[in-house]
N, C-alpha and C positions, 0 to 999 in steps of 0.2 A: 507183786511187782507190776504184773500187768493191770489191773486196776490203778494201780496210781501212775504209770504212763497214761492212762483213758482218761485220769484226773486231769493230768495238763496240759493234754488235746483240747480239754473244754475248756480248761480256764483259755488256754490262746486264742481258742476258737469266739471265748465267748469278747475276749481283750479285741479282738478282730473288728467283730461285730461293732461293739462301743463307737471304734476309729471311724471306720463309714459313716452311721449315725450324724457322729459329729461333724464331718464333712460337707455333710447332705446341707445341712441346718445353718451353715457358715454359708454356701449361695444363692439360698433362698432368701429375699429381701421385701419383706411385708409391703405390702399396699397400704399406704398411709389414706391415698385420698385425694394427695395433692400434688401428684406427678412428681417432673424431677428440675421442675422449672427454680424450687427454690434453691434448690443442689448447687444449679448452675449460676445463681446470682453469687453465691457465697464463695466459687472458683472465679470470680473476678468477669465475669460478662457483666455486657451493660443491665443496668436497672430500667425499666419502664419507669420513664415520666408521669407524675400524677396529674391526672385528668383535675383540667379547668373549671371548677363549678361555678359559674355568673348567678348572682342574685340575681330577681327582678325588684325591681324597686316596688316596696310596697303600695298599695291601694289607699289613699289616702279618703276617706267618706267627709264633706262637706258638714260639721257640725253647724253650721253658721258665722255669721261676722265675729272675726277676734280683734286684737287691740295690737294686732303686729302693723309696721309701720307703712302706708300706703306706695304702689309702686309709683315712677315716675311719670307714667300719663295722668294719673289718679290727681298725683300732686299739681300737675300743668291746667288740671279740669277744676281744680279748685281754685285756685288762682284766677282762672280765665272766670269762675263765678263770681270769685270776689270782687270784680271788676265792673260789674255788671249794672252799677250804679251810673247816677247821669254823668256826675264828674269822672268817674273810674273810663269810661265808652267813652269821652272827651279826652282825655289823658292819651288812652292808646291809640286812639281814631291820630292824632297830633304827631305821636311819634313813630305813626304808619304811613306819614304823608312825609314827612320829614327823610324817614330812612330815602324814601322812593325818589324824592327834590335831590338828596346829596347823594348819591349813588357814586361808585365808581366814573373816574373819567381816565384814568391809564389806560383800560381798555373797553367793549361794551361788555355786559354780564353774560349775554347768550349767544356770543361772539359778532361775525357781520354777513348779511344777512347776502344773496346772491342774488341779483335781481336786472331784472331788464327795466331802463330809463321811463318806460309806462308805468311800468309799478314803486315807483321811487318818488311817492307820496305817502302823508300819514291824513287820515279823517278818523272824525267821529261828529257826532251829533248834528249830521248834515252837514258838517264842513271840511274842507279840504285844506292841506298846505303841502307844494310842492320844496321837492330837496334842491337847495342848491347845486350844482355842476361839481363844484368840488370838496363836496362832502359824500360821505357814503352809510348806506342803510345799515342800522344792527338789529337787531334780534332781541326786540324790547324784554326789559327785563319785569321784574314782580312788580304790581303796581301802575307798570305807564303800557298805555295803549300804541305809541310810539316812538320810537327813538332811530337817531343819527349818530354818524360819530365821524369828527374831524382831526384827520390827520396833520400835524407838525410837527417844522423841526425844534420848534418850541414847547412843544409837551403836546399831547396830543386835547382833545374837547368834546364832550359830550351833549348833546340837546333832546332833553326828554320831552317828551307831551305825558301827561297827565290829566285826569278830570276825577272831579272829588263834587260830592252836596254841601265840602265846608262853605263859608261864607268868604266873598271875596278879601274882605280884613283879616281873615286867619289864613288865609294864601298869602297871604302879602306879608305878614307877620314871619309865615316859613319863612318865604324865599330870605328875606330882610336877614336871618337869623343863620346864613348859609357861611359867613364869613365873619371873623372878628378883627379889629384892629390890632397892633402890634401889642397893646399892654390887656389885652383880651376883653377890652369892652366893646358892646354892640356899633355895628357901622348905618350910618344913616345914610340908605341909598338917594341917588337921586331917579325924581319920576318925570315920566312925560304920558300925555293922556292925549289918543289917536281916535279918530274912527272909522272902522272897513265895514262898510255895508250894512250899517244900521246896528252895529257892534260895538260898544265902547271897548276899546283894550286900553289897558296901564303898563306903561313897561316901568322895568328898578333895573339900574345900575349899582353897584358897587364893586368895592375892588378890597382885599384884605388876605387874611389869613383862612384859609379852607380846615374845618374841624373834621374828623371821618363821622360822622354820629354813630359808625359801630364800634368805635376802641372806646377805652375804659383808659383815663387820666389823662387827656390832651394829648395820647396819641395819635402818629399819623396825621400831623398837623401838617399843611403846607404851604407856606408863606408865598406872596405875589404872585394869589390866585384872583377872579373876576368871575361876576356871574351878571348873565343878561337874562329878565327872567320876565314876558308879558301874563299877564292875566285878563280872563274875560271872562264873562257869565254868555253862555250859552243856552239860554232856558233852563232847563231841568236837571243842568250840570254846569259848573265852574270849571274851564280847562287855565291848566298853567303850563307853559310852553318856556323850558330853561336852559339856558346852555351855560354850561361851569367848566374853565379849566384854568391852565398856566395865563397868568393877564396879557401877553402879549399877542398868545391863539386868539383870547375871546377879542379883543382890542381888533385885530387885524381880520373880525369874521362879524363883525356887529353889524356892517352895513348888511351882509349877507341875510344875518338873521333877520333884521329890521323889515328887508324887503320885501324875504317870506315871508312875516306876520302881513303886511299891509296886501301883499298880495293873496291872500288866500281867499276861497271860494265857493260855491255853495257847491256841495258834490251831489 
């Protein structure tokens, strides 16, 4: 009897034992390795953002010339070669002389220029021409060595100086070519032929339709426009001296300009 009460001492003792064991082993929680960071993502905390990885653009090595299409300066430097010929250098010389004769006369291109009445002359090649009183200096634009610009209430007027190695027949030809008549054919200026100081000048008259020679289709065309326009050879340059605007400006400024050409001077 008492042997088998010592039996179930041990069995309880040993049923005992088991319990703890199993206890022990229930709050013991292995080291994985990777903390408890992922734990906590999985109860609803924020996720870190994935880091931004930038390419660099790769290293591209220069095999040689390919047959991909040249860029836009390439294209302008070819062109500008193709041109390169006598006629091709006559073509653009013409309508570089042309742009610069029809210029803007709304307003001057490099606005008006501030000056004290000493400085309110244009020279080149040894000569001079002083500005009328009631005109005023601009800020010659690409092409002219000087320019004016004449306010009215009739449209305002511009008078450029110019000098070119064309020959005086292709200056005369521009200016000639600054205006067209009402059904668009050439207007046949009238001339008069002067001399100041041992200088022949030619002046042209006409009167017409003003073309922009920058617009594309007879835009910017404007009708009962006038151009007063002298030519001279100056030795080792041809200057043209032109004023273009509304005909009633240049009409009511022609003695002005007439007087400055005859009076101009060796500077």
């Amino acid at each position: 009897m008492s042997a088998l009460i010592a039996g179930g001492v041990i069995a309880l003792g040993g049923i005992g034992g088991c319990s703890e064991s199993s206890s022990s082993s229930k709050d013991v929680v292995p080291d994985s390795g990777y903390g408890t960071d992922s734990l906590d993502s999985l109860g609803g905390g924020e996720a870190e953002e994935p880091e931004v990885v930038v390419e660099e653009a790769p290293v591209v090595i220069d095999q040689g010339a390919d047959d991909t299409e040249p860029v836009d300066e390439e294209r302008d430097w070819e062109r500008a070669r193709e041109s390169q010929s006598l006629l091709g250098r006559s073509r653009d010389k013409a309508k570089t002389l042309r742009n610069s004769i029809q210029g803007g006369t709304d307003e001057p291109d490099g606005g008006l220029a501030v000056t004290r009445p000493e400085e309110e002359w244009v020279g080149t090649a040894g000569w001079a021409w002083d500005m009328p009183s009631d005109w005023r200096m601009a800020i010659p634009g690409a092409g002219r060595f000087g320019e004016m610009y004449i306010a009215s209430d009739f449209g305002a007027a511009t008078v450029t100086f110019m000098k070119d190695s064309a020959s005086i027949e292709q200056l005369e030809r521009q200016v000639g070519s600054m205006v067209v008549d009402l059904i668009g054919s050439k207007v046949t200026p009238r001339t008069k032929t002067f001399d100041v100081g041992g200088v022949s000048v030619k002046m042209l008259s006409l009167e017409g339709t003003y073309v922009d020679p920058s617009a594309k289709g007879g835009a910017n065309e404007k009708p009962f426009y006038a151009v007063r326009g002298v030519i001279m050879d100056l030795g080792g340059w041809r200057v043209a001296i032109v004023m273009l605007g509304p005909e009633t400006t240049v009409v009511n400024n022609t003695g002005l300009f007439e007087g400055m050409v005859r009076n101009m001077y060796k500077d």
